[in-house]
DOFI-5377 format. One record per residue (C-alpha): residue number from 1; z, x, y. Coordinates in steps of 0.1 Angstrom, whole numbers, plus 5000, padded with zeros to 4 digits. Layout:
{num:NUM | up:Z | east:X | north:Y}
...
This chain:
{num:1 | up:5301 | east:4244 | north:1088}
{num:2 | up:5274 | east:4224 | north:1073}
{num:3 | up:5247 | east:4257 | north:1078}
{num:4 | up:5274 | east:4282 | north:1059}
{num:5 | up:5275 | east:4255 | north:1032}
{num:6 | up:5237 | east:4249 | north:1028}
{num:7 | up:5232 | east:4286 | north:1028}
{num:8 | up:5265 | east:4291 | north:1002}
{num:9 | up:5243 | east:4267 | north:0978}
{num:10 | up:5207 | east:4282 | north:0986}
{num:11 | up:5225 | east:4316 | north:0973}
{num:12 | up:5243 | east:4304 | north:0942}
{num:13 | up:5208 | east:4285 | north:0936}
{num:14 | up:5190 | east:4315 | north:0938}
{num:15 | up:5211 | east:4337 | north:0916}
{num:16 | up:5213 | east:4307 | north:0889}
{num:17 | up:5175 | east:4308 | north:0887}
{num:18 | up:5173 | east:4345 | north:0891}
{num:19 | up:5199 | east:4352 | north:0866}
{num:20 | up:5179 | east:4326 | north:0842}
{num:21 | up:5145 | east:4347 | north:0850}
{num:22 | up:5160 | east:4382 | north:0838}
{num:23 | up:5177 | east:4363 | north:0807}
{num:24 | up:5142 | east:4348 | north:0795}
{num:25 | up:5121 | east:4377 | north:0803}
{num:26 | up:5143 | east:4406 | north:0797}
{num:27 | up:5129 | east:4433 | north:0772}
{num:28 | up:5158 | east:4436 | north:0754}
{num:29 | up:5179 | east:4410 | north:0727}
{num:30 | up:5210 | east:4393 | north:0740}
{num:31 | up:5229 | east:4411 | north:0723}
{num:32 | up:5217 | east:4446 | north:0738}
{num:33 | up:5216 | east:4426 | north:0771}
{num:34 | up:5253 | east:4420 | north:0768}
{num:35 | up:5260 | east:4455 | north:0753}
{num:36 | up:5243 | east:4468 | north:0783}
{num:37 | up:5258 | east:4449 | north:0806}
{num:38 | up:5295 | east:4459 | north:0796}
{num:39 | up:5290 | east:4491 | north:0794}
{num:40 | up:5279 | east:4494 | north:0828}
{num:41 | up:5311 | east:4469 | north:0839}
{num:42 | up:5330 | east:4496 | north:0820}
{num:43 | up:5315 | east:4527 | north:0834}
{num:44 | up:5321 | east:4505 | north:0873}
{num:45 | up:5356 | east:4497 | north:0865}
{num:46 | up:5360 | east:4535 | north:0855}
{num:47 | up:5345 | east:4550 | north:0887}
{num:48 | up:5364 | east:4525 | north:0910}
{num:49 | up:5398 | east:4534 | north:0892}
{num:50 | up:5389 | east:4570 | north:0896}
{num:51 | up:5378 | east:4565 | north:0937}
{num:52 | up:5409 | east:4552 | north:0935}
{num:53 | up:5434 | east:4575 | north:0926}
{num:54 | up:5417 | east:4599 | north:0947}
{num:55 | up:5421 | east:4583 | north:0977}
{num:56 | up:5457 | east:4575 | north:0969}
{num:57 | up:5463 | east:4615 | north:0962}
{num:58 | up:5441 | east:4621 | north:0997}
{num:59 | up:5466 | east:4593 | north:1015}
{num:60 | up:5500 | east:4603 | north:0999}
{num:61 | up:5490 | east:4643 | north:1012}
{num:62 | up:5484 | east:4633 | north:1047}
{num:63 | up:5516 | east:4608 | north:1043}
{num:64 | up:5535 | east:4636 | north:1029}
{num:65 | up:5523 | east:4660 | north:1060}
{num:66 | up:5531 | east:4634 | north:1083}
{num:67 | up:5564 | east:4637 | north:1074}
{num:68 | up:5569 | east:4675 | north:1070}
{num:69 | up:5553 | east:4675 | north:1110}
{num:70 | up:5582 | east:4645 | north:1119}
{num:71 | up:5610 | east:4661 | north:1103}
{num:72 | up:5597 | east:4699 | north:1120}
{num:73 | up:5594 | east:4678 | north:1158}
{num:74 | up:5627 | east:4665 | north:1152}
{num:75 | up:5648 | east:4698 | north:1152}
């Protein structure tokens, strides 16, 4: 337990001073930074809801073909 811990900190100290690095020596202004970086949350959010509903329209078919095959076996 003590290991997972030690390595749980040694990440979230590592992305602390990694996310500090890119703040201080990023190209851009903070503003653009955080333009930039919500626009691509937005445009992730957006792909993932879209991945979404096509899988639930691929699972709701085979559901749905599931139960046309049930129904045909059972007369």
């Amino acid at each position: 337990m003590n290991k997972v811990l030690s390595l749980a900190a040694g990440f979230a100290f590592g992305a602390l001073i990694g996310a500090t690095l890119v703040v201080l020596f990023a190209p851009v202004s903070g503003s653009e930074m955080v333009r930039r970086v919500k626009a691509g949350y937005e445009e992730t959010r957006e792909e993932a809801r879209r991945a979404s509903e096509q899988r639930r329209a691929e699972l709701e078919a085979q559901f749905a073909q599931m139960r046309r095959r049930r129904s045909a076996n059972a007369r």
